[in-house]
TORKOL-4160 file (C-alpha; in steps of 0.2 Angstrom, whole numbers, padded with zeros to 4 digits, m for minus):
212
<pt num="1" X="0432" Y="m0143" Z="m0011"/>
<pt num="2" X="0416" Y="m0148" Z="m0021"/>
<pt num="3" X="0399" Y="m0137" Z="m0016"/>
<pt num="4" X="0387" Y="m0145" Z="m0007"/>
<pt num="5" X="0374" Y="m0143" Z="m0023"/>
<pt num="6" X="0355" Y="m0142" Z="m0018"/>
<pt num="7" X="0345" Y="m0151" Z="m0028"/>
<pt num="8" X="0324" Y="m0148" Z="m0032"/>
<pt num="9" X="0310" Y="m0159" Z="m0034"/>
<pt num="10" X="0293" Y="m0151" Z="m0039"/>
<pt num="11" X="0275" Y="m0157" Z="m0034"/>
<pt num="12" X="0257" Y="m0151" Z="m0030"/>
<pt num="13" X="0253" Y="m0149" Z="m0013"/>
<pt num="14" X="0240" Y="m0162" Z="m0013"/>
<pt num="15" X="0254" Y="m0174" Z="m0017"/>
<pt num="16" X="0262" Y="m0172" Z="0000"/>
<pt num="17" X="0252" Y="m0183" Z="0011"/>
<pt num="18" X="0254" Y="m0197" Z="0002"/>
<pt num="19" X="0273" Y="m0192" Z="0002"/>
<pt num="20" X="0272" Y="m0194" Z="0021"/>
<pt num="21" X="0262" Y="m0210" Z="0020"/>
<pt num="22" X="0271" Y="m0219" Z="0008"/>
<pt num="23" X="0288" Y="m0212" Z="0016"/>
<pt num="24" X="0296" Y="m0201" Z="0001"/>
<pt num="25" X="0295" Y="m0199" Z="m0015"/>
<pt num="26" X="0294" Y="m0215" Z="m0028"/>
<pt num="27" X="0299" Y="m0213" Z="m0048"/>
<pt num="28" X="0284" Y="m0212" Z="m0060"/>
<pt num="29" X="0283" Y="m0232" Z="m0063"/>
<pt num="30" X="0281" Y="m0235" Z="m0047"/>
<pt num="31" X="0268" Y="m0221" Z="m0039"/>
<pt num="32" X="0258" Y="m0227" Z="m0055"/>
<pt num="33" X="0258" Y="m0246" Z="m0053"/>
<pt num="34" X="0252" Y="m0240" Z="m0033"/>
<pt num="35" X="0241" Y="m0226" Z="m0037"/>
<pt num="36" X="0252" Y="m0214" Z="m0027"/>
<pt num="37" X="0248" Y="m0199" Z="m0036"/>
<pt num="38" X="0236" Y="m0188" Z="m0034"/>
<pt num="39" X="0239" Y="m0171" Z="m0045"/>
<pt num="40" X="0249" Y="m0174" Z="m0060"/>
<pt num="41" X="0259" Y="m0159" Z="m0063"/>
<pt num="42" X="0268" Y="m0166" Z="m0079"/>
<pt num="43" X="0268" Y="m0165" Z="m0097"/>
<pt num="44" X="0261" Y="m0180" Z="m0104"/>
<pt num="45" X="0268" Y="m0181" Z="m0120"/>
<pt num="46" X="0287" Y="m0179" Z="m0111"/>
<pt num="47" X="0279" Y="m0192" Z="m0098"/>
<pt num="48" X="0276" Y="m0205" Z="m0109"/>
<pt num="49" X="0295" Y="m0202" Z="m0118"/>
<pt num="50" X="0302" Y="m0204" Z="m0101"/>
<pt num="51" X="0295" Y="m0220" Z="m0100"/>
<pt num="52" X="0302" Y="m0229" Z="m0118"/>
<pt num="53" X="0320" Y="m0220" Z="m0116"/>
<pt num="54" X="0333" Y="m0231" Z="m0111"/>
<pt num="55" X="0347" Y="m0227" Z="m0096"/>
<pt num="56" X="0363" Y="m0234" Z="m0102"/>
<pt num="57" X="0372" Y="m0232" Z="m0085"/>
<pt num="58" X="0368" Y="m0232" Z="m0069"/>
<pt num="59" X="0352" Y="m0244" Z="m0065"/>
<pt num="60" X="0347" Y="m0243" Z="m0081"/>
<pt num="61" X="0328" Y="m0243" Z="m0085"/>
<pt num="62" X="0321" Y="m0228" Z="m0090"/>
<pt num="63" X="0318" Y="m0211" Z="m0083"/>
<pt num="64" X="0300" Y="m0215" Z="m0077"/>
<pt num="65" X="0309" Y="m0225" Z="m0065"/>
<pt num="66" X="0318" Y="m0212" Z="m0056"/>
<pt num="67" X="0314" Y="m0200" Z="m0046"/>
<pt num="68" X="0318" Y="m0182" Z="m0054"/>
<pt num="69" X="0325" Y="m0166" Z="m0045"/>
<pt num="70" X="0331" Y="m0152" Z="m0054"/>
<pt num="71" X="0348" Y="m0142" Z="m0050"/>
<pt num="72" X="0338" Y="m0125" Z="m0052"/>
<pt num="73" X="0322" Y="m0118" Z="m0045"/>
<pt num="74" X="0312" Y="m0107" Z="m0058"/>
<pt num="75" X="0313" Y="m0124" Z="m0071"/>
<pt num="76" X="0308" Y="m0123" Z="m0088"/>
<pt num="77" X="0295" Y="m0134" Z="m0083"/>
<pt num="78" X="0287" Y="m0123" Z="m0068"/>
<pt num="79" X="0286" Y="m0109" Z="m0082"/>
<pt num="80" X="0276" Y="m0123" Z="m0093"/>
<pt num="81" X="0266" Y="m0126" Z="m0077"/>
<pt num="82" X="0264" Y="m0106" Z="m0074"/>
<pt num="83" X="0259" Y="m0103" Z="m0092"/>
<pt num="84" X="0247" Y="m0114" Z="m0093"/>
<pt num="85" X="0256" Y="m0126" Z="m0107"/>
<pt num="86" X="0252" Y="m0143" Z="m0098"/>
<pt num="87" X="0235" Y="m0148" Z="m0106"/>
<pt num="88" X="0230" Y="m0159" Z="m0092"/>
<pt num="89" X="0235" Y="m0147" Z="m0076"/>
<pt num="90" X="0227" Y="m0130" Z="m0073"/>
<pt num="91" X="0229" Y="m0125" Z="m0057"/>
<pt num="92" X="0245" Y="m0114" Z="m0061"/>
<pt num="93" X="0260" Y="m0114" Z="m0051"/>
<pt num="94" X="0254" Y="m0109" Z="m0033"/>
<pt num="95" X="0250" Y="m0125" Z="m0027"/>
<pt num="96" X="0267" Y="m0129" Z="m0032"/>
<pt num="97" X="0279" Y="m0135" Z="m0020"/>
<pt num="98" X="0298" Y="m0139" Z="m0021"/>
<pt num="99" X="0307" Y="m0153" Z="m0008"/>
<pt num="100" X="0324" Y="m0148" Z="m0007"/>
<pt num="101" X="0339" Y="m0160" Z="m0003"/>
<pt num="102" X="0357" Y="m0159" Z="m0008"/>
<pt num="103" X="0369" Y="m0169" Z="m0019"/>
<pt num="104" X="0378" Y="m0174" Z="m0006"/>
<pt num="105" X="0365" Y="m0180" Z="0008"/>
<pt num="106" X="0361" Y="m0189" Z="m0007"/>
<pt num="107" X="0377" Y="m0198" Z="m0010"/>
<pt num="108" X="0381" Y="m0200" Z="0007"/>
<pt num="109" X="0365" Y="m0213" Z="0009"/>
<pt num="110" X="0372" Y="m0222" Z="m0005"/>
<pt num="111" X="0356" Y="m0221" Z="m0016"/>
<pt num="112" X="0360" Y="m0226" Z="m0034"/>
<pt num="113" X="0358" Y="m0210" Z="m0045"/>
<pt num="114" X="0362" Y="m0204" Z="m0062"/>
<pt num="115" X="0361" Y="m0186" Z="m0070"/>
<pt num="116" X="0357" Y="m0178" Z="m0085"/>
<pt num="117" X="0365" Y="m0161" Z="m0095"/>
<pt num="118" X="0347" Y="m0159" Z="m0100"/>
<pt num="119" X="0327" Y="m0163" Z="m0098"/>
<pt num="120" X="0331" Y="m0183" Z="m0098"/>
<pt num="121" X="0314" Y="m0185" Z="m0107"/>
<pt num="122" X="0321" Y="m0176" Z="m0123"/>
<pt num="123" X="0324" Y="m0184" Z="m0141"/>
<pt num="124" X="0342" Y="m0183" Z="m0137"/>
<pt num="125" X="0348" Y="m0184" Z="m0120"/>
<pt num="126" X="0365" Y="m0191" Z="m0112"/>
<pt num="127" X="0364" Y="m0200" Z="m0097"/>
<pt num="128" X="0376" Y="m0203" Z="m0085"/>
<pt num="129" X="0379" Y="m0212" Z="m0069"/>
<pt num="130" X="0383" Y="m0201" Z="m0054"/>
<pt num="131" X="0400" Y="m0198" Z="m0052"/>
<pt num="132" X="0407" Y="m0180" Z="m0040"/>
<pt num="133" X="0419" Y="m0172" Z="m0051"/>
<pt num="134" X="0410" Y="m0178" Z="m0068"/>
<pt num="135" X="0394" Y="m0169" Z="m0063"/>
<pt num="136" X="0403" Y="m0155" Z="m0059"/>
<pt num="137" X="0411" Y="m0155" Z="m0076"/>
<pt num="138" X="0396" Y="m0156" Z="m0085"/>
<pt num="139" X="0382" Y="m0145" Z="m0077"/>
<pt num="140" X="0382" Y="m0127" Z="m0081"/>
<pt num="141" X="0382" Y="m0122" Z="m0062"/>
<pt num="142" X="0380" Y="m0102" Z="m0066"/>
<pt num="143" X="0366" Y="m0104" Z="m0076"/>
<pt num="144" X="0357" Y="m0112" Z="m0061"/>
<pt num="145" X="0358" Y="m0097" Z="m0049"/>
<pt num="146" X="0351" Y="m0086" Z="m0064"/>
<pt num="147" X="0335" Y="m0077" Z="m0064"/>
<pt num="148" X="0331" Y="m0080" Z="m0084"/>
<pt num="149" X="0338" Y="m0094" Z="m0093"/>
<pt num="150" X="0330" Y="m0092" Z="m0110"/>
<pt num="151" X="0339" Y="m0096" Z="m0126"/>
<pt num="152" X="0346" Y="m0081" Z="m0134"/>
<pt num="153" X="0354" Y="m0080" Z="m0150"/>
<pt num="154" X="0374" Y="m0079" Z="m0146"/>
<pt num="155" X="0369" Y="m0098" Z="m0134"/>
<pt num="156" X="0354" Y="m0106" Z="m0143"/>
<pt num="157" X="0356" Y="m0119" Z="m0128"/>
<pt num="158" X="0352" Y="m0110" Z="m0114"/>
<pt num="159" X="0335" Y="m0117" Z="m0109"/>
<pt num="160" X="0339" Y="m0135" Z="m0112"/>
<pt num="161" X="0355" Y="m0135" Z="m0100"/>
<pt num="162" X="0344" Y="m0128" Z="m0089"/>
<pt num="163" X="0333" Y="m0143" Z="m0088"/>
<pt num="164" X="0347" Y="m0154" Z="m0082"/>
<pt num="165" X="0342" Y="m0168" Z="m0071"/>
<pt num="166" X="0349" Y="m0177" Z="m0055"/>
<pt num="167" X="0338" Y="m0193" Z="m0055"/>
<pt num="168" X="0337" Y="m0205" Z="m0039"/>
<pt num="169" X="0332" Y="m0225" Z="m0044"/>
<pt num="170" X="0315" Y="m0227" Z="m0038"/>
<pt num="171" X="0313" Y="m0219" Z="m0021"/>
<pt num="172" X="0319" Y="m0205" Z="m0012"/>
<pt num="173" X="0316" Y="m0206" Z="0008"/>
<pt num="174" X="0308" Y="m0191" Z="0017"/>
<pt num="175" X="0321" Y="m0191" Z="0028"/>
<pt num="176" X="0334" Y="m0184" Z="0017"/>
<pt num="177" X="0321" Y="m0170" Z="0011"/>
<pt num="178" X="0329" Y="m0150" Z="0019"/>
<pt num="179" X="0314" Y="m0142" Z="0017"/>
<pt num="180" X="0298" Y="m0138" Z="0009"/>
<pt num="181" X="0298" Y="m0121" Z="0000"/>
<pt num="182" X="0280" Y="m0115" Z="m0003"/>
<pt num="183" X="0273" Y="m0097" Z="m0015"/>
<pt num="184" X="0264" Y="m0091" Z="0000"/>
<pt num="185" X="0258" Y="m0089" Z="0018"/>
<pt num="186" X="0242" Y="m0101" Z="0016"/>
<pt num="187" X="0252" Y="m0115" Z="0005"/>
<pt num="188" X="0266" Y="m0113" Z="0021"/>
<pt num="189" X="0250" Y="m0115" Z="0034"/>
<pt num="190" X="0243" Y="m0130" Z="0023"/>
<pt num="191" X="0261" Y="m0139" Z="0021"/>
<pt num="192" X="0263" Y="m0136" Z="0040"/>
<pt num="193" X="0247" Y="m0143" Z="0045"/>
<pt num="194" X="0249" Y="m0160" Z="0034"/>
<pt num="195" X="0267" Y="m0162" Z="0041"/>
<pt num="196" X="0258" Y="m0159" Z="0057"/>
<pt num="197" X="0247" Y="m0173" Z="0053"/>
<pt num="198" X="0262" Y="m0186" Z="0051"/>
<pt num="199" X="0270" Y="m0181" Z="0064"/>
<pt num="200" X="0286" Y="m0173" Z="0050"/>
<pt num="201" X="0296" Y="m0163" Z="0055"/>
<pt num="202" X="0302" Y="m0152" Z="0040"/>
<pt num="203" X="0307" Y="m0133" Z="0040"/>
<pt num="204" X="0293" Y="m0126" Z="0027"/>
<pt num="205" X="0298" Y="m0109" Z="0020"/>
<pt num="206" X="0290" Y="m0095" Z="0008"/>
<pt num="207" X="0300" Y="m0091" Z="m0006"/>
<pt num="208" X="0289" Y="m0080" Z="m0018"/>
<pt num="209" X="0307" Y="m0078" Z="m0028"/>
<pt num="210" X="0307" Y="m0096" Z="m0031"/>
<pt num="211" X="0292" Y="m0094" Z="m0044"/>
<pt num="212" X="0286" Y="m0084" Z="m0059"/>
C-alpha cells in the first residue's frame, strides 16, 4: 500500500489573510496578475527561471503557474531564507509558515499536478505528470525525513533531490490545507487570530524542529 505522503508549502505569515480571502493558494502567475501577494519570500533570479521553463506534461505552462509544495520541511530554500541568501527578503525564517496537505487528499480532488526530482526552477529539471507509483519511484523518500541533506562527496546530489517538487496547476483550495505549522508560540497566537478572523478552521501547530 502506497504512504499517504505529506506534502509542504512555505509562506510568510502576512501571506495568510489574503490565503483566506482569495480561498487558497494561487501559482505565482496568477497571485501576480491580482496582486495577491504581500511578502515575497522567493529568490528572484530562480522566480523569474520558473517563469520561461517550459512543462512538457501535465498542463503544461511553466512552473510559475503552479502552485509549489515540497516533500520535506527543513527545504534548501528555507536555509536560503534563514541565511539571509534571498537579496530581496530579510525577515529570516520565523515569520515563516508551512500549510501542510497530503498527496493523496490531493489526488483525490482530482486537481491536475505534476512533480519534480528537483527544484523545478533549475537549468535542468525533468518534469513529470503525477502519476502514484512513478512518484514513488522517483522521489528519494529517506532523504525527506533527514535532518541534513547537504551534498557530500560519496552523493554530490544530495541537495538538489532534496528540492524535489509536487506542483498543483494554478490553485490549491484552503480546504484541503491539514494544518498550519508555525516557529513559535506568538507566530501560533497570530495564525490563530487571522484564521479566527475568516472564520477557518485549521489545527495550527509549533514545530521549532521544522526550522533551522
Amino acid at each position: 500500500m502506497v504512504p499517504n505522503r505529506p506534502i509542504y508549502h512555505i509562506t510568510h505569515i502576512r501571506n495568510l489573510p489574503k490565503i483566506l480571502n482569495q480561498g487558497g493558494l494561487f501559482s505565482d502567475n496568477s497571485a501576480a496578475q491580482e496582486n495577491l501577494t504581500d511578502t515575497d519570500i522567493g529568490m528572484p533570479s530562480i522566480k523569474q527561471r520558473r517563469r520561461t521553463t517550459p512543462v512538457d506534461c501535465g498542463p503544461g505552462g511553466t512552473p510559475a503557474d503552479y502552485v509549489p509544495f515540497y516533500f520535506c520541511y527543513r527545504s534548501p530554500m528555507l536555509a536560503s531564507i534563514n541565511y539571509g541568501n534571498v537579496p530581496t527578503y530579510r525577515e529570516g525564517q520565523e515569520p515563516v509558515l508551512y500549510l501542510t496537505s497530503t498527496l493523496t487528499a490531493t489526488r483525490n480532488s482530482g486537481l491536475p499536478a505534476v512533480f519534480t526530482e528537483g527544484n523545478a526552477g533549475a537549468t535542468f529539471v525533468d518534469f513529470h505528470a503525477d502519476d502514484v507509483e512513478l512518484c514513488e519511484k522517483l522521489i528519494d523518500w529517506p532523504l525527506m525525513t533527514q535532518k541534513w541533506w547537504n551534498d557530500i562527496p560519496e552523493d554530490p546530489n544530495r541537495a538538489s533531490r532534496r528540492q524535489a517538487e509536487y506542483l498543483v496547476h494554478n490553485f490549491f483550495p484552503v480546504s484541503l490545507i491539514a494544518s498550519i505549522v508555525v516557529h513559535n508560540e506568538r507566530r501560533a497566537s497570530e495564525a490563530r487570530l487571522i484564521l479566527a478572523e475568516h472564520g477557518v478552521t485549521i489545527p495550527v501547530m509549533v514545530y521549532p524542529e521544522w526550522y533551522y
